[in-house]
N, CA, C and O atoms as a GROMACS GRO file, in nm:
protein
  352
    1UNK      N    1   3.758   9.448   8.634
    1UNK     CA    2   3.723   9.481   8.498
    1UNK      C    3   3.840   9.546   8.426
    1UNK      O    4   3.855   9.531   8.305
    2UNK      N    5   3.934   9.628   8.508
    2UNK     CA    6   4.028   9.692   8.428
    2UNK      C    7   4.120   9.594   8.398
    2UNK      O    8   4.188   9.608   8.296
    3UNK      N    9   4.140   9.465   8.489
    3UNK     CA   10   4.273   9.398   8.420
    3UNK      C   11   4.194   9.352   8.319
    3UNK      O   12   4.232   9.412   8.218
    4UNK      N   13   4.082   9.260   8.285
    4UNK     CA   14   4.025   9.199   8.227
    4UNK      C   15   4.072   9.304   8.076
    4UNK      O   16   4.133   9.258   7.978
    5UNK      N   17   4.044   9.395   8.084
    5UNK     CA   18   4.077   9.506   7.978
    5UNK      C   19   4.242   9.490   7.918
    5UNK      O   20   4.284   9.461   7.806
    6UNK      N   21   4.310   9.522   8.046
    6UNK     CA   22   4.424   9.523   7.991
    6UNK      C   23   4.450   9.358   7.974
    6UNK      O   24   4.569   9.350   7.942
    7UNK      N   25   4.404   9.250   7.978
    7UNK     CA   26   4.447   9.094   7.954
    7UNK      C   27   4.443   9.117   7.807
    7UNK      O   28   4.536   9.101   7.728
    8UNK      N   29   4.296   9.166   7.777
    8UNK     CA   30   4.221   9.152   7.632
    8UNK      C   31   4.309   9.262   7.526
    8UNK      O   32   4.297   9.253   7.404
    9UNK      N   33   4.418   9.390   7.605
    9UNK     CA   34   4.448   9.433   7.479
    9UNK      C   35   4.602   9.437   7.464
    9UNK      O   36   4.677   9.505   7.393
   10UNK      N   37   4.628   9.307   7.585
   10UNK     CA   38   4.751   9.280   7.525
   10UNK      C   39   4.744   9.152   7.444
   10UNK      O   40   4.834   9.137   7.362
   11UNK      N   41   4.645   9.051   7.454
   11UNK     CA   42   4.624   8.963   7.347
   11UNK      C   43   4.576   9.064   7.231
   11UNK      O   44   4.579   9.013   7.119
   12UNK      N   45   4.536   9.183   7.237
   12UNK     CA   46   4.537   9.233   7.076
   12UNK      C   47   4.639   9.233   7.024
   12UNK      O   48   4.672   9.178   6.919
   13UNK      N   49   4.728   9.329   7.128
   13UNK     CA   50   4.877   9.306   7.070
   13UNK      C   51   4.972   9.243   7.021
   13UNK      O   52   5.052   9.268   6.931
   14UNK      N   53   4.953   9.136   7.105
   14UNK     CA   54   5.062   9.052   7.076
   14UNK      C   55   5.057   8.969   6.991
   14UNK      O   56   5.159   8.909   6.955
   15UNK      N   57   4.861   8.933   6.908
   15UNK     CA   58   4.837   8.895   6.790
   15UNK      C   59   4.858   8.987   6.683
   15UNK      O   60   4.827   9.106   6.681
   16UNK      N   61   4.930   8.897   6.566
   16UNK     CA   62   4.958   8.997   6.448
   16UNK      C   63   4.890   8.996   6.330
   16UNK      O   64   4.937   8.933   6.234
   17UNK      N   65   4.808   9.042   6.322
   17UNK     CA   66   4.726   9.118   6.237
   17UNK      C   67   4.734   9.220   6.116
   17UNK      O   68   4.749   9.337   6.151
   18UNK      N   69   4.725   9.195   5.966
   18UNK     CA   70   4.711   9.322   5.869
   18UNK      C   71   4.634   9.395   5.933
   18UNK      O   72   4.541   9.352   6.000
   19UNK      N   73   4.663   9.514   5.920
   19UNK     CA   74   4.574   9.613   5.905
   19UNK      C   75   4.467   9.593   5.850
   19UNK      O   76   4.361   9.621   5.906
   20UNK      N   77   4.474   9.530   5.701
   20UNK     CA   78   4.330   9.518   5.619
   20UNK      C   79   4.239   9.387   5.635
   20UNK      O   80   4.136   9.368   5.570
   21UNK      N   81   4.288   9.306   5.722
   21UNK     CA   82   4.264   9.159   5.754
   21UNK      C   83   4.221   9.163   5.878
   21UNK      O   84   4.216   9.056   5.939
   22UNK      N   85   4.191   9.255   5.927
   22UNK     CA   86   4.153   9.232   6.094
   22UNK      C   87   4.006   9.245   6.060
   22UNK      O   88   3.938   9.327   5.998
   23UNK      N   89   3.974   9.076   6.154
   23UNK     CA   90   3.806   9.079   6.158
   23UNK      C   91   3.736   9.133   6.223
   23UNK      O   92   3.767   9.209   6.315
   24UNK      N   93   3.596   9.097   6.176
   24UNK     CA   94   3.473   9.194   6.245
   24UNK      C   95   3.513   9.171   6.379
   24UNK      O   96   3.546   9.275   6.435
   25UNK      N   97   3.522   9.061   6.455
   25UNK     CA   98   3.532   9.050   6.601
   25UNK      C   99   3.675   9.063   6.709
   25UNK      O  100   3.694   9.075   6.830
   26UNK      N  101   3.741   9.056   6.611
   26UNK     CA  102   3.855   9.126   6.662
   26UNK      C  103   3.797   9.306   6.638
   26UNK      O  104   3.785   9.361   6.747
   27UNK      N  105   3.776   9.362   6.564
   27UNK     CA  106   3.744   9.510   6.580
   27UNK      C  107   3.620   9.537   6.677
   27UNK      O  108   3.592   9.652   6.714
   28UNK      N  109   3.566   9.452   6.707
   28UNK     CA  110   3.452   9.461   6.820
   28UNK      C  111   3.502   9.486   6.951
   28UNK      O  112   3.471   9.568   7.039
   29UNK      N  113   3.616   9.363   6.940
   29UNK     CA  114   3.694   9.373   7.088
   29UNK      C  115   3.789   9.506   7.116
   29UNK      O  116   3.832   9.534   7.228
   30UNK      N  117   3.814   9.577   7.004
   30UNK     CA  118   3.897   9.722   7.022
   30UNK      C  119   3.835   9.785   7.036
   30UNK      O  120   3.843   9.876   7.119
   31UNK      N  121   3.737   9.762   6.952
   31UNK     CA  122   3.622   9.933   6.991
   31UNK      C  123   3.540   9.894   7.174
   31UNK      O  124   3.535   9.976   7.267
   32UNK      N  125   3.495   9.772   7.176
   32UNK     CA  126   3.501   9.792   7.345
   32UNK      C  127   3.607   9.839   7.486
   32UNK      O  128   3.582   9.885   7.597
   33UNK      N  129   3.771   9.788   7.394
   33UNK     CA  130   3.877   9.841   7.456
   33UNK      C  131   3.884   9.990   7.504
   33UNK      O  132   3.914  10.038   7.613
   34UNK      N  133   3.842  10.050   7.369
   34UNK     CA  134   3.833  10.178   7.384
   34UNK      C  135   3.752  10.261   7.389
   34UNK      O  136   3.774  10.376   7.352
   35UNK      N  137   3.616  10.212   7.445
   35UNK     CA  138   3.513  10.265   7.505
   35UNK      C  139   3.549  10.272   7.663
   35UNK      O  140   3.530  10.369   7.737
   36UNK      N  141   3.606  10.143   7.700
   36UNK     CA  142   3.637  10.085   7.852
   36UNK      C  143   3.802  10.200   7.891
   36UNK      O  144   3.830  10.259   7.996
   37UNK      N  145   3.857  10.196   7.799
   37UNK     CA  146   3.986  10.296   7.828
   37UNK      C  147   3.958  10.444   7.825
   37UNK      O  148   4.028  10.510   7.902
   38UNK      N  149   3.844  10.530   7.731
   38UNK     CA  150   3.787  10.633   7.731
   38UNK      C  151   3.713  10.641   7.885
   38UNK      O  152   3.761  10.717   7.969
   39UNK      N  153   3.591  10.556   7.917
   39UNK     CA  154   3.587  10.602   8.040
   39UNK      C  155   3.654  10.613   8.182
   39UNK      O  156   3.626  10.682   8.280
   40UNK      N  157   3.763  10.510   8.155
   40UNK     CA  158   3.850  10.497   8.293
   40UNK      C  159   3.923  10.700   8.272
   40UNK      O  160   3.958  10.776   8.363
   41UNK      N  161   3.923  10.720   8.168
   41UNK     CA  162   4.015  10.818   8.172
   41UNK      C  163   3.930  10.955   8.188
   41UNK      O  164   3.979  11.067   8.196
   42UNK      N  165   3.820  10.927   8.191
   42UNK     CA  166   3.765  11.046   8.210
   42UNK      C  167   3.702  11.034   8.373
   42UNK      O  168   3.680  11.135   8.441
   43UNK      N  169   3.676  10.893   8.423
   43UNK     CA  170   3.665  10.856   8.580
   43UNK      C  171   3.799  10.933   8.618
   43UNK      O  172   3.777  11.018   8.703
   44UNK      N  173   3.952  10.925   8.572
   44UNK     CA  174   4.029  10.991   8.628
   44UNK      C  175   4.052  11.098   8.664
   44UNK      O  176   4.108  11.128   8.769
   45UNK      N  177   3.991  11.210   8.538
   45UNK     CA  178   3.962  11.331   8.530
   45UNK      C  179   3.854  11.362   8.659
   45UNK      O  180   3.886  11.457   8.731
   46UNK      N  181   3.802  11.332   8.674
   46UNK     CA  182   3.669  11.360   8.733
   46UNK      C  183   3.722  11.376   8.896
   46UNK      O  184   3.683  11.463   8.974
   47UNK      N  185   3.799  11.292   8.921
   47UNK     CA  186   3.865  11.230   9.041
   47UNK      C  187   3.969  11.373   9.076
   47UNK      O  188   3.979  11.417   9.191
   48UNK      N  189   4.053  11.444   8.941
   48UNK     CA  190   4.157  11.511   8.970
   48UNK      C  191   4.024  11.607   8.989
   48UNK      O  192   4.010  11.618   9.111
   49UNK      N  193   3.956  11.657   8.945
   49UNK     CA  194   3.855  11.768   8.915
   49UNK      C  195   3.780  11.788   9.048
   49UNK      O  196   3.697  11.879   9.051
   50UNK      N  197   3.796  11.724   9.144
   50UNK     CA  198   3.785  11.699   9.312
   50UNK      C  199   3.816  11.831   9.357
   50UNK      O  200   3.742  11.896   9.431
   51UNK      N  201   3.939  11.876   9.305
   51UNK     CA  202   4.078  11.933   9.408
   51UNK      C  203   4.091  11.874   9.565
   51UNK      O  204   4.092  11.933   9.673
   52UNK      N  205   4.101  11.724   9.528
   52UNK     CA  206   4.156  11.684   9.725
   52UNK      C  207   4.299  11.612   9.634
   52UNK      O  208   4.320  11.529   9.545
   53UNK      N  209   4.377  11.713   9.727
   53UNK     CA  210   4.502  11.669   9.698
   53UNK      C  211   4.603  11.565   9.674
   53UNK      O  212   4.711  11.563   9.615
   54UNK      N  213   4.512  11.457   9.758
   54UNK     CA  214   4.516  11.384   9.793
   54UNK      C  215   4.506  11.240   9.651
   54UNK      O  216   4.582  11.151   9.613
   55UNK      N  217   4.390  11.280   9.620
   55UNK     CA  218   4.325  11.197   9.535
   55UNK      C  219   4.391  11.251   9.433
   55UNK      O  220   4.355  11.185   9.336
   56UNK      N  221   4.482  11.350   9.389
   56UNK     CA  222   4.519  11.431   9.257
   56UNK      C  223   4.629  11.326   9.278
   56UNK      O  224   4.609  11.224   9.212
   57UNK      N  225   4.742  11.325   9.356
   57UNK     CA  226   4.827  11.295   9.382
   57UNK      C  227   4.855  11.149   9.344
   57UNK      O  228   4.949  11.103   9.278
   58UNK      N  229   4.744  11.085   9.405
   58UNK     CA  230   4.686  10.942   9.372
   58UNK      C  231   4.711  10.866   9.221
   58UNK      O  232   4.790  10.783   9.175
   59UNK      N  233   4.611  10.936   9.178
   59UNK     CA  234   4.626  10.958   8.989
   59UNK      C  235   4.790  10.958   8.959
   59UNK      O  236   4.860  10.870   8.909
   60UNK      N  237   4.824  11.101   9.015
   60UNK     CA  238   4.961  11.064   8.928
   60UNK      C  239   5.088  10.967   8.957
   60UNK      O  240   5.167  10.923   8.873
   61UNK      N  241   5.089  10.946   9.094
   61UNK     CA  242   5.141  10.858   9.146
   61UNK      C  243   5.112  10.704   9.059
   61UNK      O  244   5.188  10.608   9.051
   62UNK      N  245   4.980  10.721   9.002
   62UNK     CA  246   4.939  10.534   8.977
   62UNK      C  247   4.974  10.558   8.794
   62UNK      O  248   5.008  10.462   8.724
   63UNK      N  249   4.956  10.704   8.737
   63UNK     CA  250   5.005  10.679   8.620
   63UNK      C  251   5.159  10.690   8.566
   63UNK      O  252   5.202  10.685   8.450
   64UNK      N  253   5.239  10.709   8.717
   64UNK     CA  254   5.390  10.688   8.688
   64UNK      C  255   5.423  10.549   8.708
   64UNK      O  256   5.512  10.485   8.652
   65UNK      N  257   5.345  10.511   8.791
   65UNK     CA  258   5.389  10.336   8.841
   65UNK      C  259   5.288  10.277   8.711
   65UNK      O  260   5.342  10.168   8.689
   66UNK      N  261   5.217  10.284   8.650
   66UNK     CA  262   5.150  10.203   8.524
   66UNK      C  263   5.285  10.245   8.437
   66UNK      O  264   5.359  10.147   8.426
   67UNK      N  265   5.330  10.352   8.379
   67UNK     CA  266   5.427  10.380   8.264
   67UNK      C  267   5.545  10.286   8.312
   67UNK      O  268   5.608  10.213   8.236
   68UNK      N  269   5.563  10.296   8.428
   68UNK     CA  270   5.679  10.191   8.462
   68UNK      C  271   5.700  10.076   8.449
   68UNK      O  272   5.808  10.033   8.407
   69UNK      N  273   5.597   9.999   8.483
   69UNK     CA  274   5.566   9.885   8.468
   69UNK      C  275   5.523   9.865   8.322
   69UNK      O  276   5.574   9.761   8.279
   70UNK      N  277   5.447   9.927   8.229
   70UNK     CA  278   5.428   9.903   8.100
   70UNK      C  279   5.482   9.974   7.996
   70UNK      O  280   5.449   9.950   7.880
   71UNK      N  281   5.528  10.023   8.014
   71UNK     CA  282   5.555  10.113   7.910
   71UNK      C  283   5.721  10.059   7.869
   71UNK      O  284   5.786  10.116   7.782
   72UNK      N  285   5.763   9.963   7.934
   72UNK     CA  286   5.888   9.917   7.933
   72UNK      C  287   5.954   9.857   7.774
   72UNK      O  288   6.054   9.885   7.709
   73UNK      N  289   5.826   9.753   7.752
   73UNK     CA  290   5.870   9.673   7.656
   73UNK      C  291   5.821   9.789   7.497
   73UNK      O  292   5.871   9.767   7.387
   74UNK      N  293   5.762   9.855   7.511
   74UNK     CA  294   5.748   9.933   7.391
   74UNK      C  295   5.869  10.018   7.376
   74UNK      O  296   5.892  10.068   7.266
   75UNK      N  297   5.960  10.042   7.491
   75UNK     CA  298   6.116  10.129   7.428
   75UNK      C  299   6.223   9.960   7.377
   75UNK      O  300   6.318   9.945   7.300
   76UNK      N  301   6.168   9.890   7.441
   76UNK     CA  302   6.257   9.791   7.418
   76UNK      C  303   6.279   9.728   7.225
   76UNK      O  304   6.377   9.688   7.163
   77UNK      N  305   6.170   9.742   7.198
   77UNK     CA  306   6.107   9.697   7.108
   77UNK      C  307   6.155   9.809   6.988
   77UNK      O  308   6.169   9.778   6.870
   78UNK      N  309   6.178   9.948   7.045
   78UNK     CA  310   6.218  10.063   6.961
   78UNK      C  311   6.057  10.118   6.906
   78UNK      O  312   6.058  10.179   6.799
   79UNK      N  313   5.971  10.107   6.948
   79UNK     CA  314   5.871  10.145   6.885
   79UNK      C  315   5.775  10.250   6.999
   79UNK      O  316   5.667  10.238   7.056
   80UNK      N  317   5.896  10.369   6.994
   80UNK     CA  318   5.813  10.477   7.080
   80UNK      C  319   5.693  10.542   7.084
   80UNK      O  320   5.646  10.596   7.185
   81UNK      N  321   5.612  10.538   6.913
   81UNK     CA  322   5.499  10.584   6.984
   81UNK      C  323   5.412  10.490   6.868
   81UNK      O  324   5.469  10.487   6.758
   82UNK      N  325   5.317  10.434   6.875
   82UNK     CA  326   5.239  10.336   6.808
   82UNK      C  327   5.153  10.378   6.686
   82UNK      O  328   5.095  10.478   6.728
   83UNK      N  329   5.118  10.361   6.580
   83UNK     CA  330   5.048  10.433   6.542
   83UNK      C  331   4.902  10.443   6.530
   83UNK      O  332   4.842  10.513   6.448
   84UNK      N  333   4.846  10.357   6.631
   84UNK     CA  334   4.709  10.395   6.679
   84UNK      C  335   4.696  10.443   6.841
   84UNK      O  336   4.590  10.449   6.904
   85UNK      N  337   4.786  10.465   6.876
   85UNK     CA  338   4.787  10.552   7.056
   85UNK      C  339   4.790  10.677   7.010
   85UNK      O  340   4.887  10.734   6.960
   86UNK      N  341   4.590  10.756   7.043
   86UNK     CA  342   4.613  10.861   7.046
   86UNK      C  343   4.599  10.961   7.173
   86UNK      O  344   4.552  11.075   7.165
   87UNK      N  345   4.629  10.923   7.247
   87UNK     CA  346   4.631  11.037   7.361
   87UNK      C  347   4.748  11.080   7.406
   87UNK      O  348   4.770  11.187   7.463
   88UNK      N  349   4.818  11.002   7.383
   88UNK     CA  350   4.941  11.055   7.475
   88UNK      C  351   5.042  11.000   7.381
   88UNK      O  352   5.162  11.013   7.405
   0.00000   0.00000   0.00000
């Protein structure tokens, strides 16, 4: 389910879209994005909120290897921070 997520919001991306032109069902598919990305991130929390060291470790280990692997083409591109990414 999570790639399925990330398949669906890099076809958001990589379709280009007005701002004021984006349809009902394309905004359907973001607001499920980010219902599905809100709970993975609070499953994460929950996981660090353990204290097994183990599993803390886990987390951060998998969100340095995700930034690595993705986070690549957004410096490439020059576009460091997006202007709808709000968490981080």
């Amino acid at each position: 389910m999570i790639y399925l997520s990330a398949l669906l919001l890099c076809v958001c991306m990589c379709v280009s879209f007005k701002y004021y032109s984006i349809s009902v069902s394309m905004h359907l598919v973001q607001s499920v994005l980010h219902v599905v990305q809100v709970g993975y991130a609070y499953i994460l929390m929950l996981i660090v909120m353990s204290f097994n060291a183990w599993l803390f470790l886990a987390v951060i280990f998998g969100a340095g290897v995700g930034y690595l692997l993705f986070a690549k083409s957004r410096h490439l591109m020059g576009n460091f921070r997006e202007q709808n990414e709000h968490c981080h």
